[in-house]
C-alpha positions in Angstrom: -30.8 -3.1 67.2 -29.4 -6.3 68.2 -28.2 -7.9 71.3 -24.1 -8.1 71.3 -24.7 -12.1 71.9 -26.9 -12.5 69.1 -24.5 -10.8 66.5 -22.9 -13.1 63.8 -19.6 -13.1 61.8 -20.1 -11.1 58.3 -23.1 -8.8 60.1 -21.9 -5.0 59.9 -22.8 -2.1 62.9 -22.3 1.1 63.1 -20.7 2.3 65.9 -19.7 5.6 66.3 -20.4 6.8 62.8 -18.2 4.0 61.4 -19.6 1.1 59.5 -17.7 -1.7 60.7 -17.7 -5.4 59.0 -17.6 -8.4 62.3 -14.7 -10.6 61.5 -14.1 -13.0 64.0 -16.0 -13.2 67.6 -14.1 -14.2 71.1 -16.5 -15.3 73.6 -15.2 -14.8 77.0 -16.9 -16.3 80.4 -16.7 -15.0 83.1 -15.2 -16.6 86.1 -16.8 -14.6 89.1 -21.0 -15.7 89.9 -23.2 -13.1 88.4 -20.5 -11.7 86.2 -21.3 -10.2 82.5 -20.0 -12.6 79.2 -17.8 -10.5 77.4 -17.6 -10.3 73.5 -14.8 -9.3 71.9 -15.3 -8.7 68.5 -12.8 -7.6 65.5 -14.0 -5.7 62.7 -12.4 -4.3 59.7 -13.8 -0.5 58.8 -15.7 -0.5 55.8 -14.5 3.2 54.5 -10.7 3.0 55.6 -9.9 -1.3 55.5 -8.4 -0.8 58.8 -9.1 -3.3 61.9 -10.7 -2.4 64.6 -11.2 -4.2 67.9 -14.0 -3.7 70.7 -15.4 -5.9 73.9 -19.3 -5.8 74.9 -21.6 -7.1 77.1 -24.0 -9.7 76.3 -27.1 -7.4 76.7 -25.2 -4.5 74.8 -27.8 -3.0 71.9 -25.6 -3.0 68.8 -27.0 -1.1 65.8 -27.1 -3.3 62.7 -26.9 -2.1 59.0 -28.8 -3.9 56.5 -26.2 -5.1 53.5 -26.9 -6.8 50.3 -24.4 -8.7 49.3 -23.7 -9.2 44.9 -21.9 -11.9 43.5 -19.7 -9.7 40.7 -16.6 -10.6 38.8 -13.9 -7.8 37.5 -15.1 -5.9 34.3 -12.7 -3.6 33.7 -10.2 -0.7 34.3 -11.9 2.9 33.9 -8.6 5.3 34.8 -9.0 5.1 38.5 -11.6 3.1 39.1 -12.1 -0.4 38.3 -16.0 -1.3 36.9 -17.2 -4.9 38.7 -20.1 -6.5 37.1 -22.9 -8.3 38.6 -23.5 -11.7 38.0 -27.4 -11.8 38.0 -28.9 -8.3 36.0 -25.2 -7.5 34.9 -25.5 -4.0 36.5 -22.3 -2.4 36.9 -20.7 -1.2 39.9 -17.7 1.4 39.8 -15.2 1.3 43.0 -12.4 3.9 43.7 -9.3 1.4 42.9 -8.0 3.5 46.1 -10.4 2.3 48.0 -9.4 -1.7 47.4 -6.0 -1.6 47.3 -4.8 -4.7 49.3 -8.4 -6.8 47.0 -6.8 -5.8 43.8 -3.6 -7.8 45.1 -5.6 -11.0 44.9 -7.6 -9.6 41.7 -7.9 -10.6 38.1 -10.6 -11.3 35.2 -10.8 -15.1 36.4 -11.4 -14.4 39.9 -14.6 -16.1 40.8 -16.5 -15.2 44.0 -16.3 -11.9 44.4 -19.0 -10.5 46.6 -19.9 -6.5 46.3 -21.2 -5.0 49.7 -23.8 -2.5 49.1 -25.7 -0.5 51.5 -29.1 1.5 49.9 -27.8 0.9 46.3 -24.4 2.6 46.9 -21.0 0.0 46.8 -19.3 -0.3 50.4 -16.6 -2.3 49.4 -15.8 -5.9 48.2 -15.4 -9.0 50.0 -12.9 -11.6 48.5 -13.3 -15.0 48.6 -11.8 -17.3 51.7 -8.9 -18.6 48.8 -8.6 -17.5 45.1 -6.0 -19.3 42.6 -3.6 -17.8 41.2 -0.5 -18.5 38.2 3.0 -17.9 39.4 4.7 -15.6 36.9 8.1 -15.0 38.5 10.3 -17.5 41.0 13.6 -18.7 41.5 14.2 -22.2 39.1 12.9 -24.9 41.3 14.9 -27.1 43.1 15.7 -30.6 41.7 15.1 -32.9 44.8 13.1 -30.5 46.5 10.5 -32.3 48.9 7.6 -30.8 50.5 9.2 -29.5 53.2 8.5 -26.2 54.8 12.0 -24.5 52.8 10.2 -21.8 51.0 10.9 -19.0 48.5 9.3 -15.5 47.3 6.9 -16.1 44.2 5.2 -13.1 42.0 2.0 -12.8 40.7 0.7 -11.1 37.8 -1.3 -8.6 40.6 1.9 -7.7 41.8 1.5 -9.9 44.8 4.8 -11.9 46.0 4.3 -14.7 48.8 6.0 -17.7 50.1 5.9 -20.3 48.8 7.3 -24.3 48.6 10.6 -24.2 46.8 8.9 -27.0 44.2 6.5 -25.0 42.5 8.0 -23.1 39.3 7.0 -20.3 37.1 3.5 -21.4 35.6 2.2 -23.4 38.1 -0.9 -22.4 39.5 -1.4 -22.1 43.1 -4.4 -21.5 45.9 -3.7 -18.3 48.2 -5.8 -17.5 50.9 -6.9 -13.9 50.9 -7.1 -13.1 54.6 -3.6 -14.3 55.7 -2.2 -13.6 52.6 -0.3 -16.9 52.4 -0.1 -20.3 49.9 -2.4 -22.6 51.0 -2.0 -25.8 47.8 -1.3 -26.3 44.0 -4.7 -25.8 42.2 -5.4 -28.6 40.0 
């Protein structure tokens, strides 16, 4: 058990019966003498992906999991279920491709970083890495003239991914997306 205050991004809990991943942390003060700190906390479901969001107390008892955490890359495609590798002993790790639907958007064989969650042996899920890179396969020519302003245009990924993206770039050109936010963040050299 750990104190709601002492709780870190990346930690998971489980609260009521759900296993739920900390994303981000808002501390909020309170304003009134002898009033409790509040933590709000946003979490994303391990099981379903879905976000969840709950406030605590400072001195609420929060039950932690213990995760183990596998660097892995993308082995291969097994009908429904795609086979991740680990780095280290090369054990392999089967995941429902159901189950990671919006990861396999920002997926490939090159995708470095790729962290397996696993609780007791058994896979939880994936976490991506803050920004993968990625080759545009399909965009509108690019614009002759075209400065770095923020004009944008849809650009298609081999994943099946589109985003935004600088009206510049052109088909080939290999970009850095962050994974969270699901937007372009640079070129990749």
């Amino acid at each position: 058990m750990t104190r709601a205050s002492e709780v870190k991004k990346g930690i998971v809990i489980e609260l009521d019966g759900k296993l739920l991943m900390v994303r981000d942390i808002d501390v909020q003060s309170p304003s009134a003498r002898g009033a409790n700190t509040l933590y709000k906390m946003r979490f994303t479901d391990l099981k379903t992906g879905l976000k969840v969001e709950e406030r605590f107390k400072g001195d609420e008892q929060l039950q932690t999991i213990e995760l183990q955490r596998r660097n892995v890359v993308l082995s291969y495609i097994d009908a429904d279920e795609h086979i991740f590798m680990d780095n280290e002993d090369y054990s392999q790790y089967p995941i429902r491709s159901a189950d990671i639907t919006e990861e396999l958007l920002f997926l490939d064989e090159n995708t470095q970083g790729i962290q397996a969650l696993l609780i007791e042996g058994q896979v939880i899920g994936l976490e991506l890495p803050q920004t993968v890179e990625m080759v545009i396969i399909d965009t509108t020519p690019e614009m002759k003239g075209a400065s770095a302003s923020a004009r944008t245009k849809p650009a298609s990924f081999a994943t099946g991914l589109t985003i935004q993206v600088p009206e510049y770039l052109k088909i080939g050109d290999k970009v850095r997306l962050h994974t969270t936010d699901k937007r372009y963040v640079s070129r990749a050299d």
